[in-house]
C-alpha positions, 0 to 999 in steps of 0.5 A: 230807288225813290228819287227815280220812281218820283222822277217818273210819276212827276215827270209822267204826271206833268207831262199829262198836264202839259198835253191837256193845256196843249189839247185845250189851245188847239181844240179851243175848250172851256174849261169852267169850275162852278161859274168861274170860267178858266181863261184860255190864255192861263193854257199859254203859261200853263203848257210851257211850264208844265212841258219844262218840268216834265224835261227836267224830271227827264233830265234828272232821270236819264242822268248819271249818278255821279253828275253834280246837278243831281239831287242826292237824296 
């Protein structure tokens, strides 16, 4: 029962990442943390690795239990 629900709040929680970098290439936005302005294009990497962990929490969600790649806790 803990390895589903961390599971579904990682997968939830990237997958709220990868559409905030997805939202930040589209609509152009800055982003700046004290003077240190992010650079766009770390959304570029950023939105493909976080949108591949999210599928991988799915896949591992929506797995049987007896699949051999599943992580036994």
């Amino acid at each position: 029962m803990a390895l589903r629900l961390y599971l579904i709040v990682s997968g939830l929680a990237f997958l709220m990442v990868s559409i905030l970098h997805l939202c930040r290439l589209l609509f152009q936005l800055p982003i700046t943390v004290g003077t240190v302005v992010i650079p766009q294009w770390l959304s570029y990497f950023g939105f493909p690795a976080a949108l591949g962990y999210a599928l991988w929490a799915a896949w591992l969600f929506f797995s049987k239990p007896g699949h051999p790649k599943q992580v036994v806790s």
